[in-house]
MMTF fields as JSON, N, C-alpha, C and O atoms, coordinates in Angstrom:
{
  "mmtfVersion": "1.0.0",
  "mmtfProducer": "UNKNOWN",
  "numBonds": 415,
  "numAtoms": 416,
  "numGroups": 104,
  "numChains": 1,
  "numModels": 1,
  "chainsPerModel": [1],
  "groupsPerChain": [104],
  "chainIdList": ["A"],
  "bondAtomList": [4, 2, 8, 6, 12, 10, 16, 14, 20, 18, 24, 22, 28, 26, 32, 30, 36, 34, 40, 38, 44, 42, 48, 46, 52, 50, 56, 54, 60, 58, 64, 62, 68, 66, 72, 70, 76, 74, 80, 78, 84, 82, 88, 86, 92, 90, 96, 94, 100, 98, 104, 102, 108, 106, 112, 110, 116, 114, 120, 118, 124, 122, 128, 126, 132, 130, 136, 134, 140, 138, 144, 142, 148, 146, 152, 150, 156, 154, 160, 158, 164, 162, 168, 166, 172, 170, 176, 174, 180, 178, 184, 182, 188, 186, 192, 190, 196, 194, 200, 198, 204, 202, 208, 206, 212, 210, 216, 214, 220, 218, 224, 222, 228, 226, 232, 230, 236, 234, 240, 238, 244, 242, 248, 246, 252, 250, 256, 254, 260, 258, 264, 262, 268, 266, 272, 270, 276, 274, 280, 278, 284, 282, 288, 286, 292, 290, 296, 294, 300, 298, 304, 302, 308, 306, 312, 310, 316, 314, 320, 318, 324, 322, 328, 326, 332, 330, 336, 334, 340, 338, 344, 342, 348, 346, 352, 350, 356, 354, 360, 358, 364, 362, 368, 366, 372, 370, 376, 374, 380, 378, 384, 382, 388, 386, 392, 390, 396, 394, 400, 398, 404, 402, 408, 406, 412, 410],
  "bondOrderList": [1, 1, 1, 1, 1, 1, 1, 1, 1, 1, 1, 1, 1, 1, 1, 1, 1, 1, 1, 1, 1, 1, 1, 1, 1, 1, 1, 1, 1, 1, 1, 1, 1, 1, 1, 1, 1, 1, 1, 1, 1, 1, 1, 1, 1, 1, 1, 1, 1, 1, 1, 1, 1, 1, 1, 1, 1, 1, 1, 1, 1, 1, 1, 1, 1, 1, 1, 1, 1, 1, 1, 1, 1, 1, 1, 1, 1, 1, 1, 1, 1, 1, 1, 1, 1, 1, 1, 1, 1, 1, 1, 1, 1, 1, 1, 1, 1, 1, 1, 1, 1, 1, 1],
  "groupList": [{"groupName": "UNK", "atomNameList": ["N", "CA", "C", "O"], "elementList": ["N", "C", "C", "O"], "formalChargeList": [0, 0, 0, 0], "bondAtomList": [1, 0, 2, 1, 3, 2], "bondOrderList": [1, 1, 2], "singleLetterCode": "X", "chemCompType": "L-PEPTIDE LINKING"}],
  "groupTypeList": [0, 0, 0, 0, 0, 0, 0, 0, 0, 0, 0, 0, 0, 0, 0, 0, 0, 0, 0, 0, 0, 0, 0, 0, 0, 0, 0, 0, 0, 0, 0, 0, 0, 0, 0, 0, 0, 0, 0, 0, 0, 0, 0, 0, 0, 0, 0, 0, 0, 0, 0, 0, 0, 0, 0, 0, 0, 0, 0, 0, 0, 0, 0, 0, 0, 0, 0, 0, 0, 0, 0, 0, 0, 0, 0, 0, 0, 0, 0, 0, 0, 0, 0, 0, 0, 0, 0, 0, 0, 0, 0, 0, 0, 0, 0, 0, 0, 0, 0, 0, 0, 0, 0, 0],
  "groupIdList": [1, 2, 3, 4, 5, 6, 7, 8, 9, 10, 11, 12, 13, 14, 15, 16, 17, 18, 19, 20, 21, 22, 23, 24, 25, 26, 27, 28, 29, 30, 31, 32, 33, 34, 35, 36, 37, 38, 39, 40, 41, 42, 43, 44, 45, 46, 47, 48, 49, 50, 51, 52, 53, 54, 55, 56, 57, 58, 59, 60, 61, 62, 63, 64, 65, 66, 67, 68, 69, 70, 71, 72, 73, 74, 75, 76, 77, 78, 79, 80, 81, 82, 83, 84, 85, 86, 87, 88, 89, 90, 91, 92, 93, 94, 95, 96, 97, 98, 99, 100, 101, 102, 103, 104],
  "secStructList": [7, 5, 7, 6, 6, 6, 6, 2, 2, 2, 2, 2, 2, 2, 2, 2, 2, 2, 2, 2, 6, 7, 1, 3, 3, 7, 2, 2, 2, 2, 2, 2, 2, 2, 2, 6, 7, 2, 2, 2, 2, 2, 2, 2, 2, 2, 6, 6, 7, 7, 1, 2, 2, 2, 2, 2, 2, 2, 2, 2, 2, 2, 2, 2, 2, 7, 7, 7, 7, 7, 6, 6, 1, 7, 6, 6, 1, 7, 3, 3, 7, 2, 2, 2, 2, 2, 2, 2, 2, 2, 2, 2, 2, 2, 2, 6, 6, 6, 6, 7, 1, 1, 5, 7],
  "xCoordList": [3.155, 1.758, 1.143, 1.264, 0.395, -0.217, -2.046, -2.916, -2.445, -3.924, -4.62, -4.227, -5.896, -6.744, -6.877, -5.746, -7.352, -7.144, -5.57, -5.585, -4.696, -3.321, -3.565, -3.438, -4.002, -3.831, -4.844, -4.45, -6.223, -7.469, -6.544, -6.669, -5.865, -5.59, -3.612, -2.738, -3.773, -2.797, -3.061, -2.492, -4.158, -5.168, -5.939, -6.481, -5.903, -6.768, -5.395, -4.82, -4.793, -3.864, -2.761, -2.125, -2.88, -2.586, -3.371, -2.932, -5.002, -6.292, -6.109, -6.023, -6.044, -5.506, -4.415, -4.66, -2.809, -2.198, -2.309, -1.864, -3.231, -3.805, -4.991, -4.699, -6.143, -6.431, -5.796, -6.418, -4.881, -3.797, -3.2, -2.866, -2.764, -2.074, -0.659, 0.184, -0.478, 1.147, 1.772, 1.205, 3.306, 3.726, 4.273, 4.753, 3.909, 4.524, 3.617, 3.119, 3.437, 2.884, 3.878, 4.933, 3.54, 4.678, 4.134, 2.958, 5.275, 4.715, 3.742, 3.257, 3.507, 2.319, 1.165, 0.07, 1.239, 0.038, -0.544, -1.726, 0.34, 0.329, -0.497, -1.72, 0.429, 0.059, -1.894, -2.808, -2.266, -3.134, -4.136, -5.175, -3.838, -4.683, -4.845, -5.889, -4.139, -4.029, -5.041, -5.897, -4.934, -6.202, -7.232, -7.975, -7.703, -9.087, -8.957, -9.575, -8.435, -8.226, -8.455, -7.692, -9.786, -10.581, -9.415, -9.003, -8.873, -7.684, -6.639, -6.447, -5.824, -4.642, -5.189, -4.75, -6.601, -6.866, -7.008, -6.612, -7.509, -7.767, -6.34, -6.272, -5.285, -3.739, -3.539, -2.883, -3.993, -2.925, -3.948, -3.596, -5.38, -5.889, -5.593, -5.588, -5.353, -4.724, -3.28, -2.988, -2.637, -1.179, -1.364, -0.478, -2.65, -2.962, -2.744, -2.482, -2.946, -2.383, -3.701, -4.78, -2.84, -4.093, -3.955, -2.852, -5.214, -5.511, -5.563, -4.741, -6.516, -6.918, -6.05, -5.827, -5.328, -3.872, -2.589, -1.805, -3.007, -2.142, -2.18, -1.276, -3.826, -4.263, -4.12, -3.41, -4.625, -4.171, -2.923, -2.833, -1.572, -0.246, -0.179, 0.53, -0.879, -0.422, -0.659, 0.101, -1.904, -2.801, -1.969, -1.766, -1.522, -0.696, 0.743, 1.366, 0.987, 2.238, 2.513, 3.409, 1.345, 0.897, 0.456, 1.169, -0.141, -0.103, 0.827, 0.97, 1.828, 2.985, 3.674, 3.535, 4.612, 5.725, 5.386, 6.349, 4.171, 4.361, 3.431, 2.433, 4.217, 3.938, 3.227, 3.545, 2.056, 0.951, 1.376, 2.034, 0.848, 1.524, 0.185, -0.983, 0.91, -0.325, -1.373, -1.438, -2.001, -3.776, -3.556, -3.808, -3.023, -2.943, -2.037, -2.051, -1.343, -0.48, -1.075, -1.843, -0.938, -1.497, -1.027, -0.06, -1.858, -1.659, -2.069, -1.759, -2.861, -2.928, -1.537, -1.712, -0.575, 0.424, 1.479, 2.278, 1.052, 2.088, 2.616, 2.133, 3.872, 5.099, 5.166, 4.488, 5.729, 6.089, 7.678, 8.585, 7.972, 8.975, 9.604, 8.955, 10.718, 11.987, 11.421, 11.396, 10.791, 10.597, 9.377, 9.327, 8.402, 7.143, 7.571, 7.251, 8.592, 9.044, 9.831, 9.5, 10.575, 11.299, 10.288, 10.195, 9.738, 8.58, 8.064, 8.333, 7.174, 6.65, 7.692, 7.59, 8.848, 9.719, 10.38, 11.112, 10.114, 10.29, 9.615, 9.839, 8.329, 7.301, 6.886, 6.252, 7.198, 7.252, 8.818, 8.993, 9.605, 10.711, 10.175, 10.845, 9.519, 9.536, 8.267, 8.252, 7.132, 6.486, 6.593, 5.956, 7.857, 7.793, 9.59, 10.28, 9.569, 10.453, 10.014, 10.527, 8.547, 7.436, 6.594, 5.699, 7.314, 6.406, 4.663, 3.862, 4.253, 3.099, 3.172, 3.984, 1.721, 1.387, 1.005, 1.067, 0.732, 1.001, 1.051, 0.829, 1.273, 1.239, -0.376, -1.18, -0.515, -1.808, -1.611, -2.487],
  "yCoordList": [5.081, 4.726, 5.079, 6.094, 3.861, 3.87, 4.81, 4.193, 6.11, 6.407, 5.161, 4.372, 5.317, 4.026, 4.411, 4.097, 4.761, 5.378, 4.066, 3.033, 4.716, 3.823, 2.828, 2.388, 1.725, 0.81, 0.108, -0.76, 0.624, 0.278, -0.15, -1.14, 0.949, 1.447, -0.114, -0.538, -0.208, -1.324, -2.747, -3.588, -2.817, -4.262, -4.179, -5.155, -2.939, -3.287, -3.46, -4.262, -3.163, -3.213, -5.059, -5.681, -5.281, -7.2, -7.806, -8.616, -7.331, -8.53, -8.155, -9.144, -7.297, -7.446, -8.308, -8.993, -7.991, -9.091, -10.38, -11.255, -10.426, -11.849, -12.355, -13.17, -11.652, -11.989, -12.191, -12.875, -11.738, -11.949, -12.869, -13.319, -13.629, -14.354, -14.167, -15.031, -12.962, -12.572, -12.619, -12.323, -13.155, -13.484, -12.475, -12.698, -11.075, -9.917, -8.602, -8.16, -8.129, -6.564, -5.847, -5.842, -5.184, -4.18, -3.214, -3.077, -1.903, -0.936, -0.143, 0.951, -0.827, -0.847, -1.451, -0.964, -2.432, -2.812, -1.614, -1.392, -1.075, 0.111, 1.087, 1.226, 1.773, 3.067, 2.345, 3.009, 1.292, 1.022, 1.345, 1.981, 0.995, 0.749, 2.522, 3.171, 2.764, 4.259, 4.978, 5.654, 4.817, 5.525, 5.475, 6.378, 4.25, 4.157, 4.652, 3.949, 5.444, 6.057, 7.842, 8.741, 7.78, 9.467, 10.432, 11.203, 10.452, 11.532, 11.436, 12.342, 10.059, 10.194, 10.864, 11.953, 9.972, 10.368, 11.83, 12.306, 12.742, 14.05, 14.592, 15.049, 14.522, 14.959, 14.726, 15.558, 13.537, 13.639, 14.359, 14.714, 14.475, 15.014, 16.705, 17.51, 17.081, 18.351, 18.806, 19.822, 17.617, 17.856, 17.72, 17.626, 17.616, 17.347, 15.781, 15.464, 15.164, 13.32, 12.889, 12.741, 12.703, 11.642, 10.536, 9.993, 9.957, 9.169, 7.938, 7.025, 7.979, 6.479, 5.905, 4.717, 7.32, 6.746, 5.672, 4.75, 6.474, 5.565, 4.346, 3.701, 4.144, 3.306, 2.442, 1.488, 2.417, 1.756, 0.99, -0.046, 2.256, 1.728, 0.944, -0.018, 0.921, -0.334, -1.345, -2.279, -1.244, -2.569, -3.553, -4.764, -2.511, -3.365, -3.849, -4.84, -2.992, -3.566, -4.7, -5.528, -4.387, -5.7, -7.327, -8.285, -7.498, -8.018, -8.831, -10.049, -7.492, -7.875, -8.523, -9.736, -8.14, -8.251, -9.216, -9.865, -9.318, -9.965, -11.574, -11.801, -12.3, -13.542, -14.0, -13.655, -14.894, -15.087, -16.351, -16.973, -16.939, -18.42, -19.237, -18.912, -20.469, -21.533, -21.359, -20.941, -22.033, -21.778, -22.486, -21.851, -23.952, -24.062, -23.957, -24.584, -22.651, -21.822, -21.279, -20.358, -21.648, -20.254, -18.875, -18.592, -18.21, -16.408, -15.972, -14.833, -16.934, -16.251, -15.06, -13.975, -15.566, -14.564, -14.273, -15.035, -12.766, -12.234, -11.471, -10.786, -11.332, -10.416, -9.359, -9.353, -8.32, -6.774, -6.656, -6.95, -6.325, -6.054, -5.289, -4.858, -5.127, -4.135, -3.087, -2.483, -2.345, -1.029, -0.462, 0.534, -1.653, -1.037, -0.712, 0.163, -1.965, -1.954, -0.21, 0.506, 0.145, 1.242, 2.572, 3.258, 2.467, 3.495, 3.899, 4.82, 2.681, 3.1, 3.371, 4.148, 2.11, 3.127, 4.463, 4.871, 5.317, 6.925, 7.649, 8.859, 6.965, 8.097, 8.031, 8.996, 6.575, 7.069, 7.69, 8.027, 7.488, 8.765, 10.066, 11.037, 10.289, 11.63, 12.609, 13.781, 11.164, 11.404, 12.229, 13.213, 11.294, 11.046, 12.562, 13.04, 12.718, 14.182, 15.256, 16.289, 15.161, 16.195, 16.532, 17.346, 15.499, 15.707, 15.438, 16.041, 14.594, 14.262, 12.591, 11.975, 12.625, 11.15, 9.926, 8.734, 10.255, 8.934, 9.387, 10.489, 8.64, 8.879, 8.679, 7.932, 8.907, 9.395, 9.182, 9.491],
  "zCoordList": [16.066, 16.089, 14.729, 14.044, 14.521, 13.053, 13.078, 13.693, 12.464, 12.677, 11.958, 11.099, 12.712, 12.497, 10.952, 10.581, 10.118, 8.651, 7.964, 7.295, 8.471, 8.017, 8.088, 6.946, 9.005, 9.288, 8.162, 7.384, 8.197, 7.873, 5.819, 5.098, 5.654, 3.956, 4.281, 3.525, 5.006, 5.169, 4.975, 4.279, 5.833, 5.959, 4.5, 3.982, 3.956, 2.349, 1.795, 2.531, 1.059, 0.804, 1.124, 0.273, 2.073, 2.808, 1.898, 1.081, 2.008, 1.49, 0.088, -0.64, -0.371, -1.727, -2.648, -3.641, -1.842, -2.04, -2.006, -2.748, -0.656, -0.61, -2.147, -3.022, -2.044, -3.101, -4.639, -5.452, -4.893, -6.027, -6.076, -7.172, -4.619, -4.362, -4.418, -4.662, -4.168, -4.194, -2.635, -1.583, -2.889, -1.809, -0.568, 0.544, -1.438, -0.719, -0.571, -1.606, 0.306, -0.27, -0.441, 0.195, -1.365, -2.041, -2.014, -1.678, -2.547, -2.29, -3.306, -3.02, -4.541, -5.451, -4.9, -5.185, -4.159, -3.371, -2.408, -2.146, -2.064, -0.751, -1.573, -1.531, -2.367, -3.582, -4.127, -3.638, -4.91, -4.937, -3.908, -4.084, -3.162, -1.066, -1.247, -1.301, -1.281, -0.984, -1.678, -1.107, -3.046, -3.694, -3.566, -3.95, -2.901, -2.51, -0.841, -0.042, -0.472, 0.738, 0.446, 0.091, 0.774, 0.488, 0.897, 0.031, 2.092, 2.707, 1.632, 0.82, 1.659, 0.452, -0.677, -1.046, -1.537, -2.814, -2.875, -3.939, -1.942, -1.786, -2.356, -3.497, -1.563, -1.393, -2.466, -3.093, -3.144, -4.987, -6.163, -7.288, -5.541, -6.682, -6.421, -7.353, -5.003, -5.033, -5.978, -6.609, -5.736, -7.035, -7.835, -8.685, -8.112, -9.768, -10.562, -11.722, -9.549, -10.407, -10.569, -9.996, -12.08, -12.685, -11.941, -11.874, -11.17, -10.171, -10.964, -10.891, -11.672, -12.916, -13.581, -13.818, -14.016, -14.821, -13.828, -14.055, -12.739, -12.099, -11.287, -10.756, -11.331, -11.117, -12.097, -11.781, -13.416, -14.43, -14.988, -15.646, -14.272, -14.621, -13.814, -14.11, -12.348, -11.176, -11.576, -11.832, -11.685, -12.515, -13.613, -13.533, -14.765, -15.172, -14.938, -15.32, -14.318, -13.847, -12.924, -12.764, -12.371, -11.178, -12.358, -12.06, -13.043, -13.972, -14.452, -14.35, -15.324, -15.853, -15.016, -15.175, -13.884, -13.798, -12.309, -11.901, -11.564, -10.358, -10.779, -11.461, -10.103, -10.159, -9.293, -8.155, -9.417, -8.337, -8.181, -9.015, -6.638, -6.384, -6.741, -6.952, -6.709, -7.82, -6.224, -5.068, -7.292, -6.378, -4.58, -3.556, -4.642, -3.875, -1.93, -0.871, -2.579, -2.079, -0.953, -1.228, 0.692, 1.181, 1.713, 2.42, 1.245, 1.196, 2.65, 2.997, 3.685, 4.871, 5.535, 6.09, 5.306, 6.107, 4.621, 4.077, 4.26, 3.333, 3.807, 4.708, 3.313, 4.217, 3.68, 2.653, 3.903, 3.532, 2.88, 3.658, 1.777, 0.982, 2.038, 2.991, 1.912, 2.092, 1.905, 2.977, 0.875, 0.381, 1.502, 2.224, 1.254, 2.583, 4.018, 4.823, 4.033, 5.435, 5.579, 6.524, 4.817, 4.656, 5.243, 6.261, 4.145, 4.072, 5.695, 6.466, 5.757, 6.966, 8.498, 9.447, 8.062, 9.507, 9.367, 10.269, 8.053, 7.866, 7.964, 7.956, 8.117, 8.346, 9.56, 9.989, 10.66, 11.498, 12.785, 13.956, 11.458, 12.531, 11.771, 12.124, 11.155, 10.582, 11.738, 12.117, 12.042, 12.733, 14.206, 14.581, 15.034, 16.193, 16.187, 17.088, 14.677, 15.139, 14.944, 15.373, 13.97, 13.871, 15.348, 15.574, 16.279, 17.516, 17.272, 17.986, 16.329, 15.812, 17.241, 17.931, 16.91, 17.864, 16.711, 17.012, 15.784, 14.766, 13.168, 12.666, 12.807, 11.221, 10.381, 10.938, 9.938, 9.088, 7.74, 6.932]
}
């Protein structure tokens, strides 16, 4: 089970890709989503991450290296990379062996 928080920083994270027009969310799409997520952003400015900076490197990297589909492409249903997909089914076995009721 996804906390309403996750889901909410998921669905930003989708409409984003969508607005880009990229055919995937990735997990730079995710990491992006995330920073504008007060709870995550809290957790990395506690480790000390430069937040902007890494906002910045997404940015361009998102840029650089991902390819947007021509305009008349539709982005209604973008799929989840391998890597997102990964992610989230580890956090929730990590969840459900933490004896936690969803991931956050």
């Amino acid at each position: 089970m996804l906390s309403a928080d996750l889901r909410k920083t998921l669905n930003a994270a989708i409409a984003d890709t969508q607005r880009r027009r990229h055919e995937y969310v990735t997990l730079e799409h995710l990491l992006l989503a995330l920073l504008d997520d007060p709870s995550a952003r809290k957790v990395l400015l506690a480790c000390r991450a430069d937040v902007e900076s890494i906002r910045e490197a997404l940015e361009q990297f998102i840029a650089e290296k991902m390819e947007a589909l021509p305009e008349d492409a539709d982005t209604s249903a973008v799929h989840q990379t391998i890597g997102v997909s990964r992610v989230l089914q580890r956090a929730l076995l990590h969840v459900q062996g933490a004896g936690k009721p969803e991931v956050t």
